[in-house]
Structure formats: C-alpha cells, structure tokens
C-alpha positions in Angstrom: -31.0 -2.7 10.4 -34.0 -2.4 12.5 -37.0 -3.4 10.2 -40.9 -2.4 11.0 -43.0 -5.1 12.6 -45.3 -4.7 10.2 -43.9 -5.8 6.9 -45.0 -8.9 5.4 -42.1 -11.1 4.8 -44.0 -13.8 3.3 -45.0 -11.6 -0.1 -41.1 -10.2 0.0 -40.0 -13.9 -0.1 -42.9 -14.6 -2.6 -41.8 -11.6 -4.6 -38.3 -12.9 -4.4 -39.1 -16.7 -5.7 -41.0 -15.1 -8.6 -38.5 -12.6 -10.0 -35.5 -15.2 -9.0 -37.5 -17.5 -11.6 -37.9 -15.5 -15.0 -34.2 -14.6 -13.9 -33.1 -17.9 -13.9 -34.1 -18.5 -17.9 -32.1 -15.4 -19.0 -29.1 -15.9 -16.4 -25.8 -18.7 -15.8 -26.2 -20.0 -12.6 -23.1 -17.9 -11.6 -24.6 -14.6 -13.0 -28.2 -15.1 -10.3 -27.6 -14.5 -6.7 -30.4 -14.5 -4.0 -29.2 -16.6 -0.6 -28.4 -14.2 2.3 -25.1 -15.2 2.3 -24.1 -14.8 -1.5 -26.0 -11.2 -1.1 -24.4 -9.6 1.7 -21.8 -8.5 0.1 -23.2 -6.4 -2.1 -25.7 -4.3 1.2 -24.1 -1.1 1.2 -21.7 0.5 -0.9 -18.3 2.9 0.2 -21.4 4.6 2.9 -21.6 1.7 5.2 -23.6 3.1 8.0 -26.8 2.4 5.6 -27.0 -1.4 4.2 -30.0 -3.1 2.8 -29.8 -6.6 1.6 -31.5 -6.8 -2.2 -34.1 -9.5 -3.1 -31.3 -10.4 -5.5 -28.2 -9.4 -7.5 -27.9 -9.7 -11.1 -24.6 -10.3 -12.4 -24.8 -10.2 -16.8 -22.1 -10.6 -18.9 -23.8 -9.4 -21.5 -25.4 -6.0 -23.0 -28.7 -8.5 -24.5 -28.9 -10.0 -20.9 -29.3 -6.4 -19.8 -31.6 -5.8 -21.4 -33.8 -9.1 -21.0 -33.3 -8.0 -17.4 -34.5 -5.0 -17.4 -37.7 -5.8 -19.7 -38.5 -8.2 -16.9 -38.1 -6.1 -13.6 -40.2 -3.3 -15.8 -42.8 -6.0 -16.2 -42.4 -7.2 -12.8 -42.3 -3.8 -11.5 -39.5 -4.8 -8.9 -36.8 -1.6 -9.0 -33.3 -1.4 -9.9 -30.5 -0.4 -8.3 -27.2 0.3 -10.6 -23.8 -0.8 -9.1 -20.4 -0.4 -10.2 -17.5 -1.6 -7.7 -19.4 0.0 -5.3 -16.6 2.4 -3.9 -19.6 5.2 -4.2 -19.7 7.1 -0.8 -23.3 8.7 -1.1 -25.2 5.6 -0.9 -26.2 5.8 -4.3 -25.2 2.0 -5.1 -27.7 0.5 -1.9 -30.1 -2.0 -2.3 -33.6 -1.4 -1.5 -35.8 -4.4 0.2 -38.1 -5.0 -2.6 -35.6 -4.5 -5.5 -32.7 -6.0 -7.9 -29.0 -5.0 -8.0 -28.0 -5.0 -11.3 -24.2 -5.3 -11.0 -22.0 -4.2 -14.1 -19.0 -5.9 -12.7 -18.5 -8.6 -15.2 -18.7 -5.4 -18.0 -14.3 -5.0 -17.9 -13.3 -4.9 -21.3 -11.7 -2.2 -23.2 -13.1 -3.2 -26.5 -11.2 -0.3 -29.0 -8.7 2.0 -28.8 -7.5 4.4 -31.4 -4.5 6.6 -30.4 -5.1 8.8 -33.3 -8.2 9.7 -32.4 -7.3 9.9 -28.8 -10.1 7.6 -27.4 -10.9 4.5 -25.8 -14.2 2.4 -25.8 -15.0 0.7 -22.7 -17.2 -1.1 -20.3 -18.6 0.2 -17.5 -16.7 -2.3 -15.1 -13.1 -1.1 -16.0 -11.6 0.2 -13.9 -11.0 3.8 -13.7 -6.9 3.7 -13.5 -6.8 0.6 -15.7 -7.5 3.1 -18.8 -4.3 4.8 -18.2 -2.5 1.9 -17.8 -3.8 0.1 -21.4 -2.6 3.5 -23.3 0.8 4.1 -21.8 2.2 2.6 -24.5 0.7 5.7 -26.4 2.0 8.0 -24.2 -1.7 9.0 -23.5 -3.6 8.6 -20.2 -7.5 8.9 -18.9 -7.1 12.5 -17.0 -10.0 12.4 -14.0 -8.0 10.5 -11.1 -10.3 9.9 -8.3 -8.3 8.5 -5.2 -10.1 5.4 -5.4 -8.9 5.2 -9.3 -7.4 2.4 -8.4 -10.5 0.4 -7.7 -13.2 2.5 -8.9 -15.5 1.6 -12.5 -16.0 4.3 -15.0 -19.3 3.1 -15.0 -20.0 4.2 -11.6 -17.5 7.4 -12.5 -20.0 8.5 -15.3 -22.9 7.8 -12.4 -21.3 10.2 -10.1 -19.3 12.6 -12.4 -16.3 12.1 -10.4 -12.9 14.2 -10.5 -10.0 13.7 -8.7 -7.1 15.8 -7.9 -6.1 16.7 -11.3 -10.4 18.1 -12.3 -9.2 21.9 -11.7 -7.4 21.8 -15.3 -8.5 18.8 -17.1 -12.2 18.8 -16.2 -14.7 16.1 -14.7 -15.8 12.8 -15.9 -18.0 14.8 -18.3 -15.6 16.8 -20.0 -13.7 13.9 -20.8 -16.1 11.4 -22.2 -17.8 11.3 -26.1 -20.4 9.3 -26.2 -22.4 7.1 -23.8 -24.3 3.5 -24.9 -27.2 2.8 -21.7 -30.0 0.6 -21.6 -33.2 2.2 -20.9 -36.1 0.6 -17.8 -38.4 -0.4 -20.9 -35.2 -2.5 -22.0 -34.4 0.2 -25.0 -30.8 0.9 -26.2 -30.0 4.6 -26.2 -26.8 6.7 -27.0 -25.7 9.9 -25.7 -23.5 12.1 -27.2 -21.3 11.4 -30.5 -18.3 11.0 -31.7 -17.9 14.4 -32.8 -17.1 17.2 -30.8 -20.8 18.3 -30.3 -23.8 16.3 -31.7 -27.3 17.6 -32.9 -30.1 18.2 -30.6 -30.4 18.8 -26.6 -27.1 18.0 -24.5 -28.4 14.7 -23.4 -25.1 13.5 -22.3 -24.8 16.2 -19.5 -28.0 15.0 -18.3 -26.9 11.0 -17.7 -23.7 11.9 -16.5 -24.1 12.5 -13.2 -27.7 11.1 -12.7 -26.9 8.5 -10.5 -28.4 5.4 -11.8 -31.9 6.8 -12.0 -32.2 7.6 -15.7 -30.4 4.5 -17.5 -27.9 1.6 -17.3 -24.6 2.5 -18.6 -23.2 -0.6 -21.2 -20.7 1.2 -22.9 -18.4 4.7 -22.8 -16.1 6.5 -25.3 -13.9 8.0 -23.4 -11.2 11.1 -24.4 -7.7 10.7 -23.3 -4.6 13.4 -23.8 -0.9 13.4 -24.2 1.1 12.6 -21.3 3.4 15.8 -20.5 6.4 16.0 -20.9 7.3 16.8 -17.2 5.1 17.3 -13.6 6.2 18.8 -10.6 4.8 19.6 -7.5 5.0 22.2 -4.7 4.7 21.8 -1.3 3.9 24.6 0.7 3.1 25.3 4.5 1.3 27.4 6.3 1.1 28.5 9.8 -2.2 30.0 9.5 -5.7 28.1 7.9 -6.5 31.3 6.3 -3.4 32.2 4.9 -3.5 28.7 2.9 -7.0 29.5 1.4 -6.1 32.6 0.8 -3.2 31.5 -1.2 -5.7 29.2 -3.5 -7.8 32.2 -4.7 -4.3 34.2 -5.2 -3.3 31.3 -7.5 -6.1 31.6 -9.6 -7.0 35.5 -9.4 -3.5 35.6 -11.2 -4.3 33.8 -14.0 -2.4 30.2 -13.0 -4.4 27.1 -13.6 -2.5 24.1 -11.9 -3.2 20.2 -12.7 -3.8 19.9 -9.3 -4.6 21.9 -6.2 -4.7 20.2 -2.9 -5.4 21.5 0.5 -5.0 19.5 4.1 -5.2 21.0 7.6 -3.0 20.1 10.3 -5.0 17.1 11.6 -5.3 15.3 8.0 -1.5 16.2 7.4 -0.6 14.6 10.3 -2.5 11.5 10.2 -1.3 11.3 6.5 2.0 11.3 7.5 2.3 8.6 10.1 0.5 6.5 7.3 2.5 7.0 4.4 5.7 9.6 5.3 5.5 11.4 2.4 7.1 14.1 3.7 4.3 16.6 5.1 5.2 19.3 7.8 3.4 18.3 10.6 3.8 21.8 12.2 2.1 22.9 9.7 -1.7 24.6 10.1 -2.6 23.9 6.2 -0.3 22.6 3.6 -1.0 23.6 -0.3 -0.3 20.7 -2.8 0.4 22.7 -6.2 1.2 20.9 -9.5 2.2 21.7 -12.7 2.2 19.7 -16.2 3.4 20.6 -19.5 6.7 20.9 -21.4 9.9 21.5 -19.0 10.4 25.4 -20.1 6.0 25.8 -19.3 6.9 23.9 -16.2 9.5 26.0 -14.9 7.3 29.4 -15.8 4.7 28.1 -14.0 6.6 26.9 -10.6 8.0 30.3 -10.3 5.3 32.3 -11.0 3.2 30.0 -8.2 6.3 30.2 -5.8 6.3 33.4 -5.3 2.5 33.8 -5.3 2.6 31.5 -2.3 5.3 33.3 -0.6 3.6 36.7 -1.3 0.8 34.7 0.9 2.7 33.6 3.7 3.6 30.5 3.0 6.4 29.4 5.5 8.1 26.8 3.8 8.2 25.7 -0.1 9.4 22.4 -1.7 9.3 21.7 -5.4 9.7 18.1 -5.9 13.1 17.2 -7.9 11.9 13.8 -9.4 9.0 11.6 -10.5 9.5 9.6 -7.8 9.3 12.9 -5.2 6.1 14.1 -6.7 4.3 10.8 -6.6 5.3 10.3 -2.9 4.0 13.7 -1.9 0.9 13.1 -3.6 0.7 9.5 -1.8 -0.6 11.7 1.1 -3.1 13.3 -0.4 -4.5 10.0 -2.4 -4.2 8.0 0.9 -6.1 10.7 3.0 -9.4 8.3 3.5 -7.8 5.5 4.5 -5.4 7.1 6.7 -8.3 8.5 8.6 -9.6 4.8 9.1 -6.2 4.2 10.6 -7.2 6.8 13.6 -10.8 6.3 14.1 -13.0 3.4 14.2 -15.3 5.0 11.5 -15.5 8.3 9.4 -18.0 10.1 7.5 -16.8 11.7 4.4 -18.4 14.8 3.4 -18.5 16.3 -0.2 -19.2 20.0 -0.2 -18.5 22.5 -2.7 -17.5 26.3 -1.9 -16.6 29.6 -3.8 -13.0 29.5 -3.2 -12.6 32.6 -1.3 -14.7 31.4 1.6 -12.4 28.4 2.5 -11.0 29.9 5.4 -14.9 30.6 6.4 -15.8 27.1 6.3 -12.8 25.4 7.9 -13.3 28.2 11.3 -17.0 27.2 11.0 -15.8 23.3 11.0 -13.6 23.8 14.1 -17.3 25.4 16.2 -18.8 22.4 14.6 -16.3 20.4 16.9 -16.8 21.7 20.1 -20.8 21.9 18.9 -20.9 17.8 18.4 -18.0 17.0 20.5 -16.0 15.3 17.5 -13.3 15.3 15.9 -12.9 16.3 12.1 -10.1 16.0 9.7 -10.0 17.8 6.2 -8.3 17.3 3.0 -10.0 19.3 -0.5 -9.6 19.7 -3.9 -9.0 23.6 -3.0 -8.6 24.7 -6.3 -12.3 24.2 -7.2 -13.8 24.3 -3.5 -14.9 20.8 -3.4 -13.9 20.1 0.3 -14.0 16.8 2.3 -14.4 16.9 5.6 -13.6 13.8 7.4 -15.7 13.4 10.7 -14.5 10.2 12.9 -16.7 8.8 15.0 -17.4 5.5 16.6 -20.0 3.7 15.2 -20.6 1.5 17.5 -21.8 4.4 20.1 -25.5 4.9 18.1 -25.3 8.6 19.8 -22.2 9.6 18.3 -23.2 8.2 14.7 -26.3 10.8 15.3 -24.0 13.5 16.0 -22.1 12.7 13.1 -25.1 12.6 10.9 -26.1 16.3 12.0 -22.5 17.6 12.1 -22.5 16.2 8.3 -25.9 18.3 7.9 -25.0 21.4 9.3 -21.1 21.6 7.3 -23.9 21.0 4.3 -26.0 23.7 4.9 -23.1 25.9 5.7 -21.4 25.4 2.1 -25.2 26.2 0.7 -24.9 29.3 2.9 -21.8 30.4 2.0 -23.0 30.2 -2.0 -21.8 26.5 -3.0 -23.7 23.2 -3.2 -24.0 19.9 -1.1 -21.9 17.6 -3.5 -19.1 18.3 -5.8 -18.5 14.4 -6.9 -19.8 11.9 -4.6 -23.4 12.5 -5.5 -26.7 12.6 -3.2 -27.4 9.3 -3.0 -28.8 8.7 0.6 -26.5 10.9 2.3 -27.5 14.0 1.1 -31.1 13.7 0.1 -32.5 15.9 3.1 -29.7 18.4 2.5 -31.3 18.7 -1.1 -34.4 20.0 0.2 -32.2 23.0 1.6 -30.3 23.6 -1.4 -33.6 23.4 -3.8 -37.3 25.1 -3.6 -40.0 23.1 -4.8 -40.0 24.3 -8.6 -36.7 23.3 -9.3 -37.5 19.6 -7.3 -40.3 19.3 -9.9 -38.6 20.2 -12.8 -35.9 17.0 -11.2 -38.7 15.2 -11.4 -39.8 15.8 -14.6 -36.7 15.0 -16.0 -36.5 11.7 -14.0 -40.2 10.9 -15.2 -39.5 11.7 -18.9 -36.8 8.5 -18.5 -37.9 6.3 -16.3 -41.6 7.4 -15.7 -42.6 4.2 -13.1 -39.8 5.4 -11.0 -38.1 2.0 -11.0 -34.5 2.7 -11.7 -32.8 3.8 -8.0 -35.6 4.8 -6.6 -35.6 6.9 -3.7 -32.5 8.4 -4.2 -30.9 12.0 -5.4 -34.4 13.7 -5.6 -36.5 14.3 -2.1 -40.3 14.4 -2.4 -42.5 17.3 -1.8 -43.6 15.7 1.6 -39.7 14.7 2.3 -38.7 18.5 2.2 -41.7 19.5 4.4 -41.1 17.0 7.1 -37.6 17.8 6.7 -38.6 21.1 7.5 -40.2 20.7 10.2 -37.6 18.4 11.8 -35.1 21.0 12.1 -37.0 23.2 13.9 -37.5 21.2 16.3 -34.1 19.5 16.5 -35.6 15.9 16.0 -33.7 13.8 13.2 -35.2 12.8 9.7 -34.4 9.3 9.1 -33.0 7.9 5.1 -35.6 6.9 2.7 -33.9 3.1 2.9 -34.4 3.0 6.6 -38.4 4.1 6.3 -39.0 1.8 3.5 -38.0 -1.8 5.4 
C-alpha cells in the first residue's frame, strides 16, 4: 500500500513499543504479536484488495485478558479492530496503522449444550458448521449456513448478521441467537438479550448484532438450534430466459410457499460452477432456480408439487427433484462452491452484497449485463433469490491497477442501482470498507447522525473499528462531489496511512 510521505514512523514505532509493553504483562508470549512477519497474516480479511498491517495482534485466551486489554488500549487510546477467522468480505476485520487486532480465535469452545432447551453456549471462535456437527447426535442443528460455514466464527457471524442459503425460512444470525456476553471499550462486561423468549427493556440485542465490531467485543453466544427434518429435497429448474427465473421466485412466494432455500445462478456462474464441481447444472441454461424443501415426507411431497408446477406455470424448461441425500447435497455443492469457482476463472473477483425487492431481479441482472459493456468486465451471479440478496461476482485482474478501478465503480454503480430499485447496499456481508461511500447514497445526514449517536452512546472515543460502517458528514459531501465529476473517492484505510 502506498503510504504518505509525511507520516512519522518514528512515533508509530514508539506507539508500538509502548502498547507492545503493558501488553506483554497481561499476555503469554504466544498470545502478543508485533514483528512484520508474525503480523502479516492477519492485513486484510476475505476483501484483499485493502490490507493494513496493525501495530500488533492480540491473541487472549481468556474473557479477563479481554478485558485487561481493552482497559489498556482505552487508556492508551490506540483502537481496536474485532477479528473472527477473518473470512469477512466487507473489510470489516482490517487493521488500521495505529491500532490493535484483537483476534477471538483462540475463543473455540462450546462450553454447554442443553437439547431440551434447544441451545448451545459458545465462543465466538467456533466455528459456524462446527455447531451442527456437536448436536447431531440430538438430531438438532445451527440453521444460518453461510457458504463459508465451514470456516467462518459465529463471532464474526453475529458481527455481520450473516445468512446463508437456508435464511429465507429459518431467519438470520439474529433470529436464531438468545443472548449475547461482549466486553465493552471501558473494559465492562455487558449482556444482550436473555434466555427467555423476549427480555425487559429496549431490543439491545438487534442493535450488536450486526454492528460490526464497533459497539463491543463478542465473548460468549447462546445460540437456538431446531429439529433436524425429517426429509429435504431439492428442485432444480432451468430457464431459457433471465427473467422468466426471477419471475418464477416472486411466483413462489406470491403463492404462499416459503422454501428452506431459494437459489438463483445465471448462465456464467452455472457454468463455471459446473466445471468445478459437476453437480449436475444445465449449462444451457440462462438462469437455474435452486428450490428446497424441509419437513416431514407427506409436507415434503405437498410442497414439491405445489412449487413444480409453479415453476412450470413460469417457464421453466427443465425440472429435477433430487431422489436422495446424496443428490441434494451435490446440487447444492454448486451453489456453496460459487466463490471459489469464480477464483478458478479469474485471477481476482469482487463480491458484491446487494439486496433487492424480489420482483426487480430481472431489472437488476439486464442492468448488470450494461454494466459489462460499460466497464468492459466480466460478471458472474449467484443470489439468495428468495430474499433479494444478490452477489454479483465481478473478475478482474488485479494486477492491472485500471481494471481494479473499474471494478471498484462497477461495484458502486450495481450498489446504487439496488438503492434505486428500493433495496439496500448489504444483505450479510456488512459495510465494512467496501461499502462505506455507498452508505452516503443509501442514507441522508439525519439518519447518519442518529448511526452515530448510537455508536457514541457505546463506544463514545470512537476506538472500537474505527472508520468503518458509518461515513462522516464531510465523507458523504466529498463523496458527493466525486461522482459528479467522475473522479474516485479513495477507503478511509488508504487516507489514514
């Protein structure tokens, strides 16, 4: 990263020394890293076009050595920066210059479970789909399945608010979680939430989930879990026309039908899916509709024919119902390897994370094709279609410093478009970075404040992930200007150092 000229290095490295000392008396040796080489890893998260190495990275083991943490930075005044496993793809988990990652890693206990009760207490650094596979023997499981599940923390999953493919019918990281132990900037042990179904007082819960690291440090999570069903099976259904597959999402819904899952790829993303992972896809195919149902066998089979012929009322040119476990896990390989299939054809990609009324998916995929020719790019898409949330995939080389420009503004514009067509720049990745100069398009300058406020009445010196999710007043009018006259806005981590 290009840094400016004028930065004093000597009172960084000074400001290193210092907080790497009070560190040291609360820290192993093995929990305290501040050489270039032992930091590197940790400069960027799942967005690697922005990196930043740290002044140092944290590593407790511990909920007190949190907190000592914490009390010190706050006295120190040297900001922290959250970090899961660091799969995030908004930039939310990268280091600033004159901060401390604070890395939950070593947090991978599941310290209760009660089957009765259906939950599960847990650390922030288990991982997502190892939840699921510690209550098998229950026959429960943990229901949001983001595709990175496999590697992903539920810390950073709370952070974010992620989904997965199966959020249309059991709902969000937030409507499956209890209660929520964090660690305040002061050093201050809070809890959100209760164990009961709904707990006294203002819906603080909904306000840390999802808040990115900038309110609190996130120790310790109740999570929900449900029954396993009985049976799942999927449909597979093509389409020769784009429109006719989005079409066919808002049918499924408008007729009452709520799947477990409702996945949507075009042409490109189905084919370079397939020649990663042959599950199967038509690769003649201008959109293909991933449909699944869950339940006991007799729902199951009410609910695939009552979605067939929904999809064939809506043109869909070929239908496949999976006839086995196996089957429906192998077409939904596809869809869960879409990201990395995409790496397989391009030397980078940017992932997108807008969020749509589901009637204007059509709209937005014709707009993405202009966007194309526009930035002279290429862009794959795969979406959680039954909620909007789509995820354009724009490959680029980053190497070539003009294309990773054009990227950048083809990102922008599909952003603006979804606020345009009445949806929002994120549906589960979070703002991060990525999308701070999109918020200043999808907010006015009240509701910025009010973010603000809410960020102030937490963390009021502004020290936990700073310069992230929320744009200043002066951001959004530079931002402003910058579009009209076509120049580019740089990232708040690439103005600071």
């Amino acid at each position: 990263m290009n840094k400016p000229a004028d930065i004093n290095f000597t009172a960084l490295k000074e400001r290193q020394m210092t907080l790497v000392g009070r560190l040291q008396s609360i820290l192993p040796e093995h929990a305290l890293l501040w050489e270039p080489e032992d930091t590197i890893p940790y400069e960027c998260d799942g967005l690697a076009a922005y990196r930043q190495m740290p002044l140092a990275v944290a590593l407790p083991e511990t909920e007190d050595q949190v907190i000592q943490v914490m009390k010190v930075c706050h006295e120190l005044q040297v900001p922290i920066v959250p970090r899961g496993s660091g799969t995030g793809l908004s930039g939310g988990a990268m280091p600033i210059a004159d901060g401390l990652v604070l890395s939950l890693a070593k947090f991978k206990k599941i310290l209760a479970i009660d089957p009765i009760a259906r939950t599960a207490v847990v650390q922030p650094g288990v991982r997502n789909l190892a939840i699921s596979e510690a209550v098998a023997q229950y026959g429960l499981y943990y229901a949001p399945d983001p595709s990175s599940q496999i590697a992903c923390s539920i810390g950073g999953n709370v952070s974010e608010n992620s989904g997965g493919v199966h959020c249309l019918k059991y709902g969000l990281t937030l409507h499956n979680l209890l209660k929520v132990r964090a660690v305040l900037m002061t050093g201050e042990v809070v809890e959100f939430g209760s164990l009961a179904p709904d707990a006294p007082g203002l819906d603080l819960l909904a306000i840390l989930v999802g808040s990115e690291g900038m309110l609190a440090v996130v120790t310790e999570i109740t999570v929900k879990l449900v029954p396993k069903p009985q049976l799942a099976q999927v449909i597979m259904a093509s389409f020769d026309d784009v429109e006719k597959g989005g079409n066919a999402v808002a049918a499924i819904i408008a007729a009452g039908i709520i799947p477990a899952g409702l996945e949507m790829l075009d042409k490109a993303a189905a084919c370079a899916v397939e020649e990663f992972v042959h599950a199967g896809y038509d690769t003649e195919a201008e959109a293909i509709l991933l449909c699944e149902s869950d339940g006991t066998p007799e729902e199951v089979a009410e609910e695939i024919e009552r979605m067939t012929q929904v999809l064939k009322n809506s043109g869909a040119i070929r239908i496949q119902v999976s006839q086995s476990e196996a089957e429906r896990l192998k077409f939904w390989s596809g869809r869960k390897n879409a990201f990395p299939a995409a790496g397989r054809i391009s030397a980078d990609y940017y992932c997108m994370d807008g969020t749509i009324p589901r009637q204007h998916i059509a709209t937005l995929l014709k707009r993405i094709k202009e966007m194309e020719v526009k930035y002279q790019l290429r862009c794959i898409n795969v979406f959680h279609a039954g909620d909007g949330n789509m995820h354009p995939l724009i490959l680029f080389n980053g190497a070539d410093q003009d294309e990773w420009h054009r990227a950048e503004e083809f990102g922008s514009d599909i952003l603006e478009t979804c606020v345009e067509l009445g949806g929002t720049i994120t549906g589960e990745h979070g703002v991060g970075i990525e999308k701070i100069n999109s918020m200043c398009v999808q907010y006015g300058e009240n509701e910025r404040e009010m973010f603000w406020g809410v960020k102030a009445a937490f963390d009021p010196k502004k020290l936990l992930n700073p310069d992230k999710a929320i744009p200043t007043l002066n951001r959004c009018a530079e931002y402003g200007r910058m579009r009209v006259s076509g120049g580019v806005l740089p990232h708040p981590e690439l103005e600071r150092f």
